[in-house]
N, C-alpha and C positions, 0 to 999 in steps of 0.2 A: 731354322738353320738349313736345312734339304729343302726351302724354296727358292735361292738367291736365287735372281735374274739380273746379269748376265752370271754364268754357273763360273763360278771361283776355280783356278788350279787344283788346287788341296785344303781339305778341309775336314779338321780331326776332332771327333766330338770329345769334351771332356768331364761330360755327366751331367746333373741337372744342375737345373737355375742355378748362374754364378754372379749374376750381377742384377739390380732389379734401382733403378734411377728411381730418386726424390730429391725432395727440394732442397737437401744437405747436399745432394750429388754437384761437386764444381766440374769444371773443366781444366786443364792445366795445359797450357799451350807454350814448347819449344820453340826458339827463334825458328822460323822460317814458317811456320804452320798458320800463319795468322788467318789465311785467307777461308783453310776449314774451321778455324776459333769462331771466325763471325757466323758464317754457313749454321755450325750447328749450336750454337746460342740462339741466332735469331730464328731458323728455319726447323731446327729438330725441337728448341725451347719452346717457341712457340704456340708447336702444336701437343707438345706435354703439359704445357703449363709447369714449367722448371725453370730456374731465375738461371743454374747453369755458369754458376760465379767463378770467378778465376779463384783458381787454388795449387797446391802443389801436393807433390807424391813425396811422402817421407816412406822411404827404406823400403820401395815394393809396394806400400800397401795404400789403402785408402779408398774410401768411394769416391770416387774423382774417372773421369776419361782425360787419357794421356795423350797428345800429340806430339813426334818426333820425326825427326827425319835422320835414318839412316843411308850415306853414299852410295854403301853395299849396295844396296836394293837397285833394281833395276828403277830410272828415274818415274817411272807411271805406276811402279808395282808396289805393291804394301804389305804387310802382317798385320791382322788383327787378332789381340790375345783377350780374352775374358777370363780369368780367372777368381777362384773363390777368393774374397780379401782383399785383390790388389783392384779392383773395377777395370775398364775398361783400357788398351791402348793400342794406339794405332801407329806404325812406324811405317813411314812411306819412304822413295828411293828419293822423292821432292816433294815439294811442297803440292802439287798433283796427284801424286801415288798419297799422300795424305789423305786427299780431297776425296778420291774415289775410295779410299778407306773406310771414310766417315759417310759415304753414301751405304756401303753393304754394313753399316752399321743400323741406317733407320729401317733397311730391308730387315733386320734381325728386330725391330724392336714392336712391328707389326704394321698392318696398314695404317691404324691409327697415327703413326707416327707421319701417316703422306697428308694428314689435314692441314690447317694453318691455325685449327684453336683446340684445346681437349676439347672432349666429347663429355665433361662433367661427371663423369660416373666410372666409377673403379680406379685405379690405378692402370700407370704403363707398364707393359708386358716385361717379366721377366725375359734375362739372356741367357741361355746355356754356359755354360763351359766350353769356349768353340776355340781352338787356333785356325788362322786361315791364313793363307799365303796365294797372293794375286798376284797377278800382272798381263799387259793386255799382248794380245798378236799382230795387233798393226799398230802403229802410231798415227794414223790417218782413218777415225772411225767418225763417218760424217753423215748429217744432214744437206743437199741442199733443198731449199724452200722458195718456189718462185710467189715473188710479191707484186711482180709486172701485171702477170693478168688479174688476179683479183688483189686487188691493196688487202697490209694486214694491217690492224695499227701497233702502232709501239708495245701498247702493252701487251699485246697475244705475243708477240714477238717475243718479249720478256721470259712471257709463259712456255716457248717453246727451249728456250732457252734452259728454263729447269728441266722441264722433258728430257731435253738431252741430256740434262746432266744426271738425271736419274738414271738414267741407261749407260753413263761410264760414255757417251759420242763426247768425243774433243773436236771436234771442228762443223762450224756453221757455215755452210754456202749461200752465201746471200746474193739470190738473183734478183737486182736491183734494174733493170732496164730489157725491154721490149718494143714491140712493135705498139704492145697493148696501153702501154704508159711509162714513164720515167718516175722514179720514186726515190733519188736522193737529191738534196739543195745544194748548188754548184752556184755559189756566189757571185763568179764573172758571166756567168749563163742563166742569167734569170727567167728565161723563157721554157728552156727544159722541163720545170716546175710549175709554171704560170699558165702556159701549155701543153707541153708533154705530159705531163699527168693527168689530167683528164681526159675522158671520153665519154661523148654525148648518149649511146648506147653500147650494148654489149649482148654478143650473140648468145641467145642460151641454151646450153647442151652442146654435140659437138655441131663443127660450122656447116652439114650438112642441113642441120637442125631449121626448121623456118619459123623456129620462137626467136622473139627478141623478148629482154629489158631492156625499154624506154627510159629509165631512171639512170643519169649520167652519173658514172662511174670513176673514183679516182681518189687521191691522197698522196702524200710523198711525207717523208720523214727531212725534220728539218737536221741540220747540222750537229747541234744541241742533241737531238734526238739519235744521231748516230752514235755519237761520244759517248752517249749514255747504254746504247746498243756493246758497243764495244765492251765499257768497260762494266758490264753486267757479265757479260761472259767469261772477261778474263778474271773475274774473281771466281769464276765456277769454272778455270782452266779450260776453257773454247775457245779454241783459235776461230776469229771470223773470216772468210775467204769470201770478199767482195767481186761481186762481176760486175765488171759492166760491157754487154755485147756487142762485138762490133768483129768486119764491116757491117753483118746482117743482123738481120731483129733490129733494127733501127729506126724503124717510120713513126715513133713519138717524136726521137730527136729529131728528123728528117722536117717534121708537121712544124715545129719550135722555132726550127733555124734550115728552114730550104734551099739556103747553100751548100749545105752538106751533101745532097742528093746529086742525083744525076740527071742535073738543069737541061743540057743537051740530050737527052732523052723522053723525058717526062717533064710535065709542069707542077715542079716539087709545091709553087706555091700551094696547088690546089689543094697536097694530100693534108687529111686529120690523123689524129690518134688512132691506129686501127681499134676497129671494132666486133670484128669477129679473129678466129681461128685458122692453122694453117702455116705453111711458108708463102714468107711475104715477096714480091720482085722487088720491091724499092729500098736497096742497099745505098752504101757510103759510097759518094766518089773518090776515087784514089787519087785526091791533089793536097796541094802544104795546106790549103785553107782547112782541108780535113783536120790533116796531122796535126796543125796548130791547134787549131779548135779540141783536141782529142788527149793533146797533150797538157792541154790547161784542166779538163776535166780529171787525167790521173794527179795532177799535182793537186788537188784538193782531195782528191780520195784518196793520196796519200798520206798528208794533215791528217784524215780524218781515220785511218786505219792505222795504227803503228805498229813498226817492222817486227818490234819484239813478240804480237801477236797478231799480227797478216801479214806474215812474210811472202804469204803466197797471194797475185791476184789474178783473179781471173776475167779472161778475154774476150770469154765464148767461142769465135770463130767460127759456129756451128750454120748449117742449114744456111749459106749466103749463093743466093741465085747469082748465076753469073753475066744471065742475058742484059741484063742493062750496060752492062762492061763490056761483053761484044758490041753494042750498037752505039757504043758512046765512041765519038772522035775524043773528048778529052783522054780516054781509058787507053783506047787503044792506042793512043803518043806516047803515052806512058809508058806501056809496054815497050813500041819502040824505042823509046830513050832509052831504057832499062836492060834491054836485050832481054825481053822475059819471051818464053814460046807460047806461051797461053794464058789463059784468066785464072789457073790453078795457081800459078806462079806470080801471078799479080795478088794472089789473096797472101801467098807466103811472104810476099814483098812486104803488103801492109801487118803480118804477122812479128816479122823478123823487126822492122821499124820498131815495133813499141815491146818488143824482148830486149833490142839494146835497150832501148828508154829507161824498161825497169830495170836492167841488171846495173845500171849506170848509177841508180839511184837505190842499189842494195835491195831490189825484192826479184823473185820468179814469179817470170810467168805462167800460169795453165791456162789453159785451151779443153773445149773440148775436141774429139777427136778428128775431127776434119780439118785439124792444125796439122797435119801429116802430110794433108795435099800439098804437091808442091815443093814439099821439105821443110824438115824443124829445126828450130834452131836450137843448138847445143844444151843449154841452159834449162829450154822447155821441158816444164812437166803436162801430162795429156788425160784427162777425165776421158775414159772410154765408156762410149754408151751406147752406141751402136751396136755392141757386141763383145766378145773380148778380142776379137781377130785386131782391131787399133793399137788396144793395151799390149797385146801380144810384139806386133810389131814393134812399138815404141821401147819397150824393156828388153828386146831384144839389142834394139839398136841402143841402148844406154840410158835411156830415159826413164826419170821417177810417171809410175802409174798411179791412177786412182780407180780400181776398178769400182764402173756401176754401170752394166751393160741394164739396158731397156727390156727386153725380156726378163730379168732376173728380180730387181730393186727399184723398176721406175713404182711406187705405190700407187700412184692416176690407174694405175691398168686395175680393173676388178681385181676383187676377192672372191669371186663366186659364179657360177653359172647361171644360178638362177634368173628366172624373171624382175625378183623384184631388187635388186642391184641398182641402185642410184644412178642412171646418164651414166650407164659401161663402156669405160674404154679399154681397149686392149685387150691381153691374155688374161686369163685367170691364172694368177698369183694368189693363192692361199697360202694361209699363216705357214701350213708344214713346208712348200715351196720355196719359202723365203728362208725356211731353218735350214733348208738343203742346200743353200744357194753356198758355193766355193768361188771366193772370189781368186784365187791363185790358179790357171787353169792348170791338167798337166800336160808335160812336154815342154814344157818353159827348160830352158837349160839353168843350172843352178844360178847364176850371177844375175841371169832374168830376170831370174823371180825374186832377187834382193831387191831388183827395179819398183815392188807392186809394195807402194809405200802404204796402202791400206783402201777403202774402200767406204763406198758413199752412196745412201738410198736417195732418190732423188723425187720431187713431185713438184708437178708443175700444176697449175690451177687454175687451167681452162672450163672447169665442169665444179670449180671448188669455191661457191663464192663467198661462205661464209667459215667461221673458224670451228664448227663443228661439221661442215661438212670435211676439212682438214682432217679433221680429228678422224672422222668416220671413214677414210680411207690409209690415213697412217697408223692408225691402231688398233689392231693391237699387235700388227706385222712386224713397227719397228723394235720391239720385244725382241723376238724372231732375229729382225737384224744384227741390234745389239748385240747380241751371245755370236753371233757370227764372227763380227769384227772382233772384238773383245775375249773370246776365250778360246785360247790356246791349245786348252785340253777339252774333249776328248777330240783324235785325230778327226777330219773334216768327213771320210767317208764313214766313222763310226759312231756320229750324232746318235742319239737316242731321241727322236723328236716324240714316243711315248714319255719320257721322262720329261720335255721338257712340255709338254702338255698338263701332265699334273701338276709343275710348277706354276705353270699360266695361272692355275685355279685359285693360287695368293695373289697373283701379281694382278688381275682381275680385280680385287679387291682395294690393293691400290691405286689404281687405274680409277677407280671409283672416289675415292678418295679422295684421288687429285682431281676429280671433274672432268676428267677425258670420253668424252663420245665418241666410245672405239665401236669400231659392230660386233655387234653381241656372236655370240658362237652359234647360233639357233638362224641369225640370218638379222635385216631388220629391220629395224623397230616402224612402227607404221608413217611416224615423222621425220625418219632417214629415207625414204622411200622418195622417189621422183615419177611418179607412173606418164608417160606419156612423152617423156622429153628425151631425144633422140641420142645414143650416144653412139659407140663403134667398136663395137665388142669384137674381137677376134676369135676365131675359133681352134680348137686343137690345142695340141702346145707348142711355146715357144721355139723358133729354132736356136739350136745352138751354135752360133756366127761369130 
């Protein structure tokens, strides 16, 4: 009960074992709960081996768990009651605050509960006598997962998916397009997939690095497979937030369909799927054949995303050189038509284009934070990652934030100083670094800081090519993150990251459970190791920007 992760509001012990699950134990599921009814029949039954039968509560009592949804409650927030006699219940503010209910329910019932089959021998863990009262600090507690530079396939994706939800993240960012590859199917674009997702090699370590893999690289997720993406999620209450990057990080599309590029500067015919790392020069040209083209790609990502769970989609707008758009005569007409003063303003131009687009068609846009340059448009929300100085501006000026500055939650940056660190990039970011990280900065003026809709650990996976090396750099930080976003109390400067250390020591256990190659606390293991392969470790610590 003193090991949840993420750590609960309040939580009131109420003496020994109150409830101890068998195979008489039903479930009893109130209109609206349905989507935790199935979760833990099929995911917590499972792994107890408990058939977990529908049943009802007569008069308080019964071995039975309860699901309800009370309005009161804050919509994400829950009570869970164990008491002697009545079995388990869990009253959420929706069908959500249910959900994340019934997660700090399997964290009580022990790690045995994170398997997928019992372990044959003894019974499941008694549950104290526990009241507990949650609810989360941001409504925006995110992953995003770059799939461009190394492909995931569906299923890890699946899998990351419970991850999150074990940790109480409600939103997936799914970075779907790069330089490195295209990876979702665009039915009037067949080439996007046919060509944009592959690549013949891939640089390995970072792009200084003079290793290659020769062995072409690639995959995309069919349509079919998105649908299924989605609605895997929203029955584990994760909103997915789709990107697709433009103008810049473009040169898969670019490689696909050469009209998009900037024909009077370069011979787009020539470029392929890049191959290594870096900012790329070969951006979008700004003409209709673009926007046409760009707008036929959102209208299938929006079939394929619904508004009721991706309301938000994301643009990127990040890292887009501008030198090709000085040297283009098309670009710079543009301009001129346009009355724009510069290429900052021709990037706002192609920003503000597809914010009407989507507000026309009931979703917001985000961007990351170099959506700023130039000017944002009303509507826009802004992923800050550069720093919080973007977030800063953006919520000042009105706009919803998402903070996840680079220094703080990119998890690509090491965990360690050491030598033996896997292809190190970045600052060392340790597990205690990430518990300390405040994503609200201070000096925000109050109304600001209603702006900082919640926050997002991000990793991109230039140096990440298989799903344990994933692993081996998001865990066991995103623990760390979790309780960040997610708990309330205690205040941000008064973290106990002793305490939440000896927590780690169960959730270690789960972690184990569920299969996760987190690195070990000792450092690691001799087949996490990369010796030899060049990464870009920084040194000192992080600025604070």
């Amino acid at each position: 009960m003193d090991n949840l992760i993420p750590a609960p509001v309040r939580t009131e012990d109420g003496g020994p074992h109150a409830f101890l699950p068998d195979r008489s134990t039903t479930l009893t599921a109130h209109p609206g709960t349905e989507s935790a009814e199935r979760w833990l029949r099929t995911t917590l039954g499972g792994a107890l081996g408990l058939p977990l039968a529908p049943g009802t509560r007569v008069d308080g009592a019964g071995n039975t768990v309860e699901l309800r949804i009370d309005a009161c409650l804050e919509p994400e927030g829950y009570r869970l009651s164990v008491t002697p006699g009545s079995g388990v219940r869990i009253t959420g503010g929706s069908a959500a605050g249910v959900f994340w209910g019934a997660q700090t329910l399997r964290q009580l019932l022990g790690p045995e509960a994170f398997r997928r089959a019992p372990l044959g021998a003894g019974t499941p863990r008694g549950i104290p006598a526990v009241e507990i009262e949650d609810r989360p600090r941001f409504p925006w507690r995110g992953l995003m997962l770059d799939v461009a530079r190394h492909f995931m396939p569906k299923d890890d994706v699946l899998r990351y998916l419970d991850l999150l939800a074990a940790h109480k993240l409600n939103v997936f960012h799914f970075h779907l397009t790069d330089d490195q590859g295209w990876r979702i199917e665009i039915k009037r674009h067949p080439r996007l997939t046919e060509t944009g997702a592959w690549r013949a090699r891939t640089k390995y370590g970072h792009r200084a690095s003079e290793l290659w893999d020769e062995t072409p690289h690639g995959g995309f997720y069919t349509q079919d497979d998105i649908r299924e993406i989605v609605a895997y999620a929203a029955e584990r209450h994760i909103r997915v937030v789709p990107e697709i990057d433009i103008p810049g990080h473009s040169q898969a599309a670019i490689s696909a369909y050469p009209e998009l590029g900037n024909t009077d500067v370069v011979d787009t015919s020539a470029l392929s799927v890049w191959d290594t790392w870096g900012i790329n020069p070969n951006v979008l040209a700004p003409t209709d054949t673009t926007l046409r083209f760009f707008e036929g790609v959102f209208e299938e990502v929006l079939g394929l995303f619904p508004a009721a769970t991706s309301p938000f989609i994301h643009i990127g707008g990040d890292e887009c050189l501008k030198d090709q758009w000085k040297d283009s005569p098309t670009a710079q007409a543009r301009m001129a038509e346009l009355g724009l003063p510069d290429e900052d303003a021709l990037q706002s131009w192609f920003i503000r284009h597809f914010d009407d687009w989507l507000t026309a068609r009931g979703r917001r846009l985000i961007g990351w934070d170099e959506i700023l340059e130039g000017g944002l448009p009303e509507g826009a929300a802004v992923s800050s990652w550069r720093g919080y100085a973007g977030g800063v501006a953006a919520a000042e000026a009105g706009h919803d934030v998402v903070m996840c500055p680079e220094q703080q939650v990119y998890l690509d940056h090491r965990q360690d100083g050491g030598p033996d660190e896997p292809m190190p990039i970045g600052f060392v970011r340790t597990l205690e670094d990430v518990y300390r990280f405040e994503p609200v900065p201070p000096g925000l003026s109050e109304e600001a800081a209603r702006h900082i809709i919640g926050t997002q650990a991000n990793v991109w996976t230039e140096v990440m090519q298989s799903r344990a090396r994933v692993d081996y750099q998001v865990f066991p930080r995103l623990a760390a993150f979790a309780e960040v976003a997610w708990s309330a109390l205690p205040a941000p400067g008064e973290r106990d990251f002793t305490d939440f250390d000896r927590r780690m020591g169960t959730h270690y256990a789960r972690l184990d459970a569920l299969g996760v190659a987190y690195r070990p606390v000792g450092g690691p293991l001799p087949w996490q190791r990369r010796p030899g392969v060049l990464g870009r470790p920084i040194e000192g610590p992080p600025p604070n920007v």
